[in-house]
N, C-alpha and C positions, 0 to 999 in steps of 0.2 A: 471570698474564695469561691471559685465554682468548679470544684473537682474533676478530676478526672472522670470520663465514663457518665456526668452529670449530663443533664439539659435543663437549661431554665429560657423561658419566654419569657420576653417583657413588651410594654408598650413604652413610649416616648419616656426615659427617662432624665430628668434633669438635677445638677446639682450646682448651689451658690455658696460659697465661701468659705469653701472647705479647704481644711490644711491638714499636711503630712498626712495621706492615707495614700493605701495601694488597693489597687483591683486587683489580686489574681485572678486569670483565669488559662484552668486546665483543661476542663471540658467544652461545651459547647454554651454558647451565651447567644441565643436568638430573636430577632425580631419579630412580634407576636405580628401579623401581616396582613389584618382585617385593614384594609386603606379605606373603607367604609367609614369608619370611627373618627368621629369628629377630632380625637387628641392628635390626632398627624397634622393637623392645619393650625395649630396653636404654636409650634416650634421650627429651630432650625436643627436639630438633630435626633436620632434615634437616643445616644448618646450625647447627653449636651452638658459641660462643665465651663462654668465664667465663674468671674472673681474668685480665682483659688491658687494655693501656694503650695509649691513642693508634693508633689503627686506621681506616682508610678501606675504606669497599667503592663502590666505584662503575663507570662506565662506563654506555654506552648497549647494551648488551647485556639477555641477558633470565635468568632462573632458574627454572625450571620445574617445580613442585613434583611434576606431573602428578597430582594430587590425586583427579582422577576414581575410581579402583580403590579407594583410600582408603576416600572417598564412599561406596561402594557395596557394601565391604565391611561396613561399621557397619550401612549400610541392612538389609542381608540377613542379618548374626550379631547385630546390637548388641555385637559387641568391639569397643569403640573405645580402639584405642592408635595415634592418627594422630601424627604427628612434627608440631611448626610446620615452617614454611620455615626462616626463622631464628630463633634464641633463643639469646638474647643477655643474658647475667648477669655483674653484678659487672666491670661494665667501665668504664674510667674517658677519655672523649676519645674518642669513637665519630665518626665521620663514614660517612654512607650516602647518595648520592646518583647521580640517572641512570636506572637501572634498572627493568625491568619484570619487576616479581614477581608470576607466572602460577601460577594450580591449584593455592594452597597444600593439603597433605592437613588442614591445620587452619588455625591462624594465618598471617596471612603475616610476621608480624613479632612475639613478645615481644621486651619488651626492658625490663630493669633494669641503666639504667646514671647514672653521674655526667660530664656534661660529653657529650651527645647532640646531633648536630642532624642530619636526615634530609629532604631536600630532592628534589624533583622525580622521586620515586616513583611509579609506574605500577603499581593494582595490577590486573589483569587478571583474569577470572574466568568461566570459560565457562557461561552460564546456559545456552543451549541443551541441554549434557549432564544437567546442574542439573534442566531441565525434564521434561527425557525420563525421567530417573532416577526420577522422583516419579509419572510416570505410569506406571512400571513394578513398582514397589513396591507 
């Protein structure tokens, strides 16, 4: 659970073969955004869940890829190893629902799963940055 009113930063987090568990989240759940850090070139997502069954992530909270640095690191080297938000393989009874998914560094969502449904998602996406970014390049 990540409270309301909460903030947690993480880096690249991943999870294998897990069953019947939920993520709430109510507060803010963000991307720790050092692109420096070797752990971003090791995976495919911020959020990354394979081999797993029966799973919910919901809540009216947000996930915050903070993608911008991401963005603007490709723009300036063309290295692009941006993570998704989440990515999501080989999972069987997914439920995602509530949340607002903010500044993916890539995708906001892959997903390859069996028995999916993802409801009342918010994906959020700052063009302003977006714009300024492009007129800076």
């Amino acid at each position: 659970l990540i409270p309301a009113g909460h903030t947690y930063d993480f880096f690249r987090s991943a999870a294998e073969g897990i069953r019947n568990v939920e993520l709430r989240v109510e507060g803010l759940l963000r991307v720790f955004n050092d692109i420096q850090n070797p752990v971003w070139r090791g995976g495919n997502g911020c959020l990354e869940i394979k081999d797993s069954a029966n799973l919910r992530i919901t809540g009216n909270g947000t996930v915050d890829g903070q993608g911008f640095d991401f963005w603007w690191h490709v723009i300036l080297t063309g290295d692009d190893y941006r993570p998704n938000l989440f990515h999501i393989h080989n999972v069987t009874n997914i439920h995602i629902e509530g949340l607002t998914l903010r500044n993916s560094p890539r995708y906001h969502i892959e997903i390859m799963a069996f028995g999916a449904t993802i409801r009342k998602i918010k994906i959020d996406v700052d063009i302003t940055k977006q714009k300024a970014m492009q007129k800076k390049a």
